[in-house]
Jmol script that loads the backbone (N, CA, C; Angstrom):
load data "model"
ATOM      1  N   UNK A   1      51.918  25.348 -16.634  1.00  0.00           N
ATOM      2  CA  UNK A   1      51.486  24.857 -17.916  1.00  0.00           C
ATOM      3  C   UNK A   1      52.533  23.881 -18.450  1.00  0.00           C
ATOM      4  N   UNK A   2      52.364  23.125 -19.180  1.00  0.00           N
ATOM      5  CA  UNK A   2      52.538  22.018 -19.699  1.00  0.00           C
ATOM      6  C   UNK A   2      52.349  21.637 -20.891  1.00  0.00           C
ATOM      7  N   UNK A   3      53.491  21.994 -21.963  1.00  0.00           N
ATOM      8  CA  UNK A   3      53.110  21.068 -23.764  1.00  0.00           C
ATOM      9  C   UNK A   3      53.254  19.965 -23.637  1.00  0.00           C
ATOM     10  N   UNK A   4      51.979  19.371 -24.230  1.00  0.00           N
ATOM     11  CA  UNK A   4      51.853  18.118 -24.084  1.00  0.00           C
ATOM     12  C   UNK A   4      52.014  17.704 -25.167  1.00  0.00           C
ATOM     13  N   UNK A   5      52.356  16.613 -25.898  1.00  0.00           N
ATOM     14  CA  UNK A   5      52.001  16.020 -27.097  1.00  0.00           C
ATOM     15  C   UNK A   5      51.580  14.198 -27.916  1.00  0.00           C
ATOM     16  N   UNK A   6      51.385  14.366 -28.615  1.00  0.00           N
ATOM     17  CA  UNK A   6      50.785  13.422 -28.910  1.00  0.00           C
ATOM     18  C   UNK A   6      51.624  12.182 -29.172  1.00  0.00           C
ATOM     19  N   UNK A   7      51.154  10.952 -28.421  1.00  0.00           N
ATOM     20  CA  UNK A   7      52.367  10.037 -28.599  1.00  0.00           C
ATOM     21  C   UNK A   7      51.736   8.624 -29.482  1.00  0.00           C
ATOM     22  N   UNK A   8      50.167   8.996 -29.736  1.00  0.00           N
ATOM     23  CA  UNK A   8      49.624   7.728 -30.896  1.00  0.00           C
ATOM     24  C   UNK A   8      48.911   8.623 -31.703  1.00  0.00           C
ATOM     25  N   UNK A   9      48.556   8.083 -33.056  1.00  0.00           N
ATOM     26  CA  UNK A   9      47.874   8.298 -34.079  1.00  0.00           C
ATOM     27  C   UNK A   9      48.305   9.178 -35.167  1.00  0.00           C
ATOM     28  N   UNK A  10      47.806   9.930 -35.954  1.00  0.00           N
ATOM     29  CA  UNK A  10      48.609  10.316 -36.872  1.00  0.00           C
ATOM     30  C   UNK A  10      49.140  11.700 -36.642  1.00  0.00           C
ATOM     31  N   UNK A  11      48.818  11.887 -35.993  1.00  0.00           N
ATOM     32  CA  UNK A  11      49.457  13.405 -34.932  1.00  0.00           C
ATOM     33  C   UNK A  11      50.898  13.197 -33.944  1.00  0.00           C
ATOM     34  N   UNK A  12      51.674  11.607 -34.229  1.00  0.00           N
ATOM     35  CA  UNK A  12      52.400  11.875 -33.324  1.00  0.00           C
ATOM     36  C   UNK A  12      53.490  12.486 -33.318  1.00  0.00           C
ATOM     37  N   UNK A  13      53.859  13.483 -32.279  1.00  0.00           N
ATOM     38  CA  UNK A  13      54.605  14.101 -31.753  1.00  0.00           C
ATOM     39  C   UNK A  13      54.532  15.566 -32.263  1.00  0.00           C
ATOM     40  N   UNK A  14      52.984  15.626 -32.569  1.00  0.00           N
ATOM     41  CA  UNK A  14      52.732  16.855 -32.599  1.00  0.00           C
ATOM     42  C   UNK A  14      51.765  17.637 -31.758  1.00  0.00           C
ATOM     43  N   UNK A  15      51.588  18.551 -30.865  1.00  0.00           N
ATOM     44  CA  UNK A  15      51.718  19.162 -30.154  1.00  0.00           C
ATOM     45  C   UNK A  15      50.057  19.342 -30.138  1.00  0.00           C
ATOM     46  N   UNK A  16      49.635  18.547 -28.895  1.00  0.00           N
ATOM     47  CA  UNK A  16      48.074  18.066 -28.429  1.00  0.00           C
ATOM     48  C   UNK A  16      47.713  19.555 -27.916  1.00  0.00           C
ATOM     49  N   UNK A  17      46.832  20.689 -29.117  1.00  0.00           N
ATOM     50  CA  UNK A  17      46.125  21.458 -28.072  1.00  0.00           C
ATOM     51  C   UNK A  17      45.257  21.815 -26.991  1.00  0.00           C
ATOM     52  N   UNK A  18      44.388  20.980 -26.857  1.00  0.00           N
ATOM     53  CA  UNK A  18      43.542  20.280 -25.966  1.00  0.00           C
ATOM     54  C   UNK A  18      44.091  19.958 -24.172  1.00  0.00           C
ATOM     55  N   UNK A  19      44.795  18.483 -24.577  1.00  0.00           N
ATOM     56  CA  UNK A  19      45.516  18.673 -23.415  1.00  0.00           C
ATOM     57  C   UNK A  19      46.795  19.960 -23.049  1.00  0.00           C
ATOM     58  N   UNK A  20      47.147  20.345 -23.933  1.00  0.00           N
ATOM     59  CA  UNK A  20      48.243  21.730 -23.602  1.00  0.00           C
ATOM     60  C   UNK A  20      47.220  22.733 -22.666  1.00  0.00           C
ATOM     61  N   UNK A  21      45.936  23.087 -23.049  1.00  0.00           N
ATOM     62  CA  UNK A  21      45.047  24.333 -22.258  1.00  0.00           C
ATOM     63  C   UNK A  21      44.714  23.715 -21.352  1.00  0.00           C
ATOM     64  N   UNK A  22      44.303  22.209 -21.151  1.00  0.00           N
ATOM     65  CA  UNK A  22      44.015  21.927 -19.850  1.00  0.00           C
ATOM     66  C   UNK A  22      44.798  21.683 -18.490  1.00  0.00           C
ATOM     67  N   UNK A  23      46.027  22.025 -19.109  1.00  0.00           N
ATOM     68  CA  UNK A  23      47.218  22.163 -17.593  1.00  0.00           C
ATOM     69  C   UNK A  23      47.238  23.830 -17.397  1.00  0.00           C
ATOM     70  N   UNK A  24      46.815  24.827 -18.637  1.00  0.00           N
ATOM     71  CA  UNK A  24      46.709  26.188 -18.006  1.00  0.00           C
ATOM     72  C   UNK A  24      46.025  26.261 -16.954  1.00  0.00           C
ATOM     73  N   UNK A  25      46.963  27.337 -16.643  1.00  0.00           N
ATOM     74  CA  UNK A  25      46.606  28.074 -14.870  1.00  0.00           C
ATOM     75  C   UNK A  25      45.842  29.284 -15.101  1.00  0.00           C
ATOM     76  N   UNK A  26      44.874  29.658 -14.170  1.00  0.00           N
ATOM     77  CA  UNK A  26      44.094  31.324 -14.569  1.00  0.00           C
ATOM     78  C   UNK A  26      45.678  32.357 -14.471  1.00  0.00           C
ATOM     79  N   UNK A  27      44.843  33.025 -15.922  1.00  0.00           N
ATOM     80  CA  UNK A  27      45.935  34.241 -16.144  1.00  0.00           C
ATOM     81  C   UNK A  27      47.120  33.772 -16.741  1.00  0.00           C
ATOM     82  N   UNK A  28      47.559  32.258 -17.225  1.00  0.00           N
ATOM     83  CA  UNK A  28      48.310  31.785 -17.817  1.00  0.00           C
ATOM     84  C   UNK A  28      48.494  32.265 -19.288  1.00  0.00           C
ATOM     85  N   UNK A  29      49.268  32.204 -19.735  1.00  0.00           N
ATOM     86  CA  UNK A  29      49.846  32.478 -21.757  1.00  0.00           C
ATOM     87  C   UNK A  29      50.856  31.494 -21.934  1.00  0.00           C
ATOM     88  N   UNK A  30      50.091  31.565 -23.247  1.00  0.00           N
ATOM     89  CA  UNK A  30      50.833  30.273 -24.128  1.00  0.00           C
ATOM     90  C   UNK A  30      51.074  30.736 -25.771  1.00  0.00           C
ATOM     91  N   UNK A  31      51.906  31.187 -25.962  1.00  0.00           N
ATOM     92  CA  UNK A  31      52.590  31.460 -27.133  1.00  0.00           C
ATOM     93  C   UNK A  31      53.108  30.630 -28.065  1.00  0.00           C
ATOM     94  N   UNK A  32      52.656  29.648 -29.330  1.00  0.00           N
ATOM     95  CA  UNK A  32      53.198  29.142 -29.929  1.00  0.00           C
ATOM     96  C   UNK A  32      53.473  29.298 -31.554  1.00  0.00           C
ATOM     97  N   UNK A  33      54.276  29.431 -32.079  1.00  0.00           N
ATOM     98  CA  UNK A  33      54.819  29.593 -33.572  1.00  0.00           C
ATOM     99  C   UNK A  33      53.469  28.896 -34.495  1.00  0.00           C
ATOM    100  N   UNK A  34      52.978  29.732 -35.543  1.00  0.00           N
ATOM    101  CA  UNK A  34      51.935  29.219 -36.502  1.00  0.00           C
ATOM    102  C   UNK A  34      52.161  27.720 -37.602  1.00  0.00           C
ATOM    103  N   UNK A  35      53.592  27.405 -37.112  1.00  0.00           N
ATOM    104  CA  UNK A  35      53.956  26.128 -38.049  1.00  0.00           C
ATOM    105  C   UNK A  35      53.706  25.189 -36.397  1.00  0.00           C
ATOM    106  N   UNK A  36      53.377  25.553 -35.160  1.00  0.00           N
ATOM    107  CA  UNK A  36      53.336  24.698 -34.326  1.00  0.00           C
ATOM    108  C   UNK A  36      52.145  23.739 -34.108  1.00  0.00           C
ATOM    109  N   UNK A  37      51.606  24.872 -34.045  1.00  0.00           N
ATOM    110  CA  UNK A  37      49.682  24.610 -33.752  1.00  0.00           C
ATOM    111  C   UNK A  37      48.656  25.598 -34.755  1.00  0.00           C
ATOM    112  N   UNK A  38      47.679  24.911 -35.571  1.00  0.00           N
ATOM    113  CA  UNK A  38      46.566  25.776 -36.007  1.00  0.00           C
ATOM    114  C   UNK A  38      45.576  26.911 -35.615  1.00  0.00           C
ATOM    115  N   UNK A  39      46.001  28.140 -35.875  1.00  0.00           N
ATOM    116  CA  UNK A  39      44.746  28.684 -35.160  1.00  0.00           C
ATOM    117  C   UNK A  39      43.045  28.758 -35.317  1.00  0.00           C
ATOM    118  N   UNK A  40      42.868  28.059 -36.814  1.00  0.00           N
ATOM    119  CA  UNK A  40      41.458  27.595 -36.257  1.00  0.00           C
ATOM    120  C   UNK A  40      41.383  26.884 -35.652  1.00  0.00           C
ATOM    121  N   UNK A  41      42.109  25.767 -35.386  1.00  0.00           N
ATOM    122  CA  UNK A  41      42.198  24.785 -34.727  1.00  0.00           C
ATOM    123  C   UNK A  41      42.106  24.751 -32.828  1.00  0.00           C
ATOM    124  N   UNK A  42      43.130  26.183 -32.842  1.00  0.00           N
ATOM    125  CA  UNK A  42      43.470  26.517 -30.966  1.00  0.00           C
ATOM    126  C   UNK A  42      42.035  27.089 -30.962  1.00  0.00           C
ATOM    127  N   UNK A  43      41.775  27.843 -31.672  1.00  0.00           N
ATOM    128  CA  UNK A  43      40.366  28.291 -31.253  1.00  0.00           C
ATOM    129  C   UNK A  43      39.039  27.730 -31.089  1.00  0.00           C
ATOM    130  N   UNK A  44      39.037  26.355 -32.024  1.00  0.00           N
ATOM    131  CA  UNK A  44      37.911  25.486 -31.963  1.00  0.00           C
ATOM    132  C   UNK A  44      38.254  24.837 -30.494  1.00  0.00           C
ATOM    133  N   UNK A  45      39.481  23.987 -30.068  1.00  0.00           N
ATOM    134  CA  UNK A  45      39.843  24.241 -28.674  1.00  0.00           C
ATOM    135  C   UNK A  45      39.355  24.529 -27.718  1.00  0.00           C
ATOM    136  N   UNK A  46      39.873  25.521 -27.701  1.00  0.00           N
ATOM    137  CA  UNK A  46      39.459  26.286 -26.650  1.00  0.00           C
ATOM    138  C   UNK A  46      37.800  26.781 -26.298  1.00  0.00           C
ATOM    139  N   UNK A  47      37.507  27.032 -27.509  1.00  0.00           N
ATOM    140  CA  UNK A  47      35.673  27.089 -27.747  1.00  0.00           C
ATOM    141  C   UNK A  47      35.179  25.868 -27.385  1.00  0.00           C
ATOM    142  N   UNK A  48      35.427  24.725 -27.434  1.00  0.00           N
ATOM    143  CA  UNK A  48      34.695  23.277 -26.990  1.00  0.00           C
ATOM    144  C   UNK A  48      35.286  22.800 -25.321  1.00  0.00           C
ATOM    145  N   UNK A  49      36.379  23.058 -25.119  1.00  0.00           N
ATOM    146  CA  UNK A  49      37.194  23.331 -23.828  1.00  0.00           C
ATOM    147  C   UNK A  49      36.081  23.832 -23.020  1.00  0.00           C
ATOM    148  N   UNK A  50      36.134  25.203 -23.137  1.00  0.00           N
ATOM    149  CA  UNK A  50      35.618  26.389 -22.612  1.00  0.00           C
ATOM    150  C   UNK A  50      34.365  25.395 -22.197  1.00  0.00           C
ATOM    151  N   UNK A  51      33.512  25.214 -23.605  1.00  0.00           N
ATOM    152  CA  UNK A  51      32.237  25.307 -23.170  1.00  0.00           C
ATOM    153  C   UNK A  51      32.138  24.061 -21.966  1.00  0.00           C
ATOM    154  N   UNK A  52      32.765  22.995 -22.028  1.00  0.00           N
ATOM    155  CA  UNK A  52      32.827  21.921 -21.365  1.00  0.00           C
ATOM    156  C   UNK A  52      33.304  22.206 -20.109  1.00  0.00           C
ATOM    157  N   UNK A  53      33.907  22.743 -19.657  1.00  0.00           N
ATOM    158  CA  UNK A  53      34.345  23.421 -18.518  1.00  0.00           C
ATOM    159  C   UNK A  53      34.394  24.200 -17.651  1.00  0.00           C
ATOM    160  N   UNK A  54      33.784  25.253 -18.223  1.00  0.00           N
ATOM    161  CA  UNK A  54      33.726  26.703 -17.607  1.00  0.00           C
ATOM    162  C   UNK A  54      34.518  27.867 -18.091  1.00  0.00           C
ATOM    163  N   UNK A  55      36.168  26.835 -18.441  1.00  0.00           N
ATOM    164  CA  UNK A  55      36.968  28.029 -18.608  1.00  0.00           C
ATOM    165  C   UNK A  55      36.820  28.867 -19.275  1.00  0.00           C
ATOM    166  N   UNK A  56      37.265  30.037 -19.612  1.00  0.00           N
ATOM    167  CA  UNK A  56      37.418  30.686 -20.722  1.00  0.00           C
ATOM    168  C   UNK A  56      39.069  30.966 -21.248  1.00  0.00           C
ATOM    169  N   UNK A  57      39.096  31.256 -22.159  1.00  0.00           N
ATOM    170  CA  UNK A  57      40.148  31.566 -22.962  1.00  0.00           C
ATOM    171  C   UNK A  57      40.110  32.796 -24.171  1.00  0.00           C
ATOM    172  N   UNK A  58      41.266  33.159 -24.309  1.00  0.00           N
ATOM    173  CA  UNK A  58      41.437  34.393 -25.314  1.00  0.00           C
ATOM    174  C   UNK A  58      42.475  33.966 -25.847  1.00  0.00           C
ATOM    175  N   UNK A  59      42.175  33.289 -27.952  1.00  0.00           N
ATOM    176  CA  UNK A  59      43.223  33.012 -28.643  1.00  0.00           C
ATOM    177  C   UNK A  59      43.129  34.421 -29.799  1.00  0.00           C
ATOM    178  N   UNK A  60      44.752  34.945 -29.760  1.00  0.00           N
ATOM    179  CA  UNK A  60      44.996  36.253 -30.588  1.00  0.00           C
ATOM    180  C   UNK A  60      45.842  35.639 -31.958  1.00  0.00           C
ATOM    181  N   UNK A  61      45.152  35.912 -33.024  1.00  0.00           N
ATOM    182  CA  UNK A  61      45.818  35.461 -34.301  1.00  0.00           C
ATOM    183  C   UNK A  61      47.319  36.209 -34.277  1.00  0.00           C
ATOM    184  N   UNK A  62      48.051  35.432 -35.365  1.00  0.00           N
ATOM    185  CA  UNK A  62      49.756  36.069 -35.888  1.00  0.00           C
ATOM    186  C   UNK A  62      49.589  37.326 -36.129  1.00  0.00           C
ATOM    187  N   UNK A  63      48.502  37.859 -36.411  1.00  0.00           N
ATOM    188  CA  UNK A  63      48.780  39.429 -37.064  1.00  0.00           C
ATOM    189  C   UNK A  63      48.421  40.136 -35.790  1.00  0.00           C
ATOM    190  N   UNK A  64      47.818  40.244 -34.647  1.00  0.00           N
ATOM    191  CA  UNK A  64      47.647  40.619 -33.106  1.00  0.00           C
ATOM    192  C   UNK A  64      49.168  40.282 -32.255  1.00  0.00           C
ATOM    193  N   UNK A  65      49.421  39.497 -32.583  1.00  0.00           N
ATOM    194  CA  UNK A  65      50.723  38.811 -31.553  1.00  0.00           C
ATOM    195  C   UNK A  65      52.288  38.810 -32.200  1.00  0.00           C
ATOM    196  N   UNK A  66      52.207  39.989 -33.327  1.00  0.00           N
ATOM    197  CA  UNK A  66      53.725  39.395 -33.550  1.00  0.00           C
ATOM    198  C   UNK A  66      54.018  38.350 -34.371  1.00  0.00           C
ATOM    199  N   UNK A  67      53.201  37.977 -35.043  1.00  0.00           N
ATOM    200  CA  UNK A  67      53.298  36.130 -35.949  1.00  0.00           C
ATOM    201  C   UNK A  67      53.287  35.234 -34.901  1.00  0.00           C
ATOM    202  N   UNK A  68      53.011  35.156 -33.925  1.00  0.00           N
ATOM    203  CA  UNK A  68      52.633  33.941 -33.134  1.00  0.00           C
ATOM    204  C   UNK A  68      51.598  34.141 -32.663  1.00  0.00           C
ATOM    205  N   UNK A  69      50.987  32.808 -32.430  1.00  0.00           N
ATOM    206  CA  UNK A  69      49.464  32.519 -32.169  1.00  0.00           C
ATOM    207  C   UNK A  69      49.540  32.335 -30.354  1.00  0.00           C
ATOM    208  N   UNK A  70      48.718  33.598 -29.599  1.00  0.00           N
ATOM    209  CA  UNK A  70      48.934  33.223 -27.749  1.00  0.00           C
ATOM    210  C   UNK A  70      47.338  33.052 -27.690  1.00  0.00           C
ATOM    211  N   UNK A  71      47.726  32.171 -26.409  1.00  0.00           N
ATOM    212  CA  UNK A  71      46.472  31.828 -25.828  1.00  0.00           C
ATOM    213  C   UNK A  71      46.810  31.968 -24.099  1.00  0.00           C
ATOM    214  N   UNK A  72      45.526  32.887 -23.422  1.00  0.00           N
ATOM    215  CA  UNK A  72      45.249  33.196 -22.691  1.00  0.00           C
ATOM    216  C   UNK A  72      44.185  32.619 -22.070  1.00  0.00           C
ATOM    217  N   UNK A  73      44.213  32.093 -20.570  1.00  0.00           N
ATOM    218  CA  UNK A  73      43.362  31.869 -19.655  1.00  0.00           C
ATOM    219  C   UNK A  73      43.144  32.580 -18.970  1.00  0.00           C
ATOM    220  N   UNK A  74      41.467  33.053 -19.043  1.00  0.00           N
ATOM    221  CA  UNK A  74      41.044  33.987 -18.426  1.00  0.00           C
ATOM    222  C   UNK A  74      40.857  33.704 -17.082  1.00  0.00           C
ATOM    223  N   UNK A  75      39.935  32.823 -17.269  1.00  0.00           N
ATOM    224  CA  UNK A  75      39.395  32.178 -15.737  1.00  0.00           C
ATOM    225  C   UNK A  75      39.606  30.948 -15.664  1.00  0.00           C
TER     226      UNK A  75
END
end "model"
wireframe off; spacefill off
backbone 0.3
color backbone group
């Protein structure tokens, strides 16, 4: 896996969730701090990801994980 981030528009150099899940590996985790990445946001993600792809994913809110937001590739 691979953080990727954003190097144009008004997001830059903040931390592309999109491309970040698409370098996950099956069975991969990705743990990032709630000032890093949004979790409605990882979850809309991963839900439009998913559907486009096949993959699946499992994103666990701050109050499941310890205050950090993980994301899991299932398949």
């Amino acid at each position: 896996m691979e953080i990727i981030k954003h190097t144009s528009g008004k997001a830059i150099g903040q931390i592309s969730v999109r491309n970040t899940i698409a370098t996950m590996e099956r069975g991969e985790e990705w743990t990032a701090e709630p000032g890093d990445i949004k979790l409605g946001y990882a979850q809309v993600c991963c839900s439009q990801y998913g559907a486009e792809t096949g993959k699946q994913f499992h994103v666990s809110s701050p109050k499941e994980a310890n205050g950090r937001i993980t994301i899991k590739r299932i398949n």
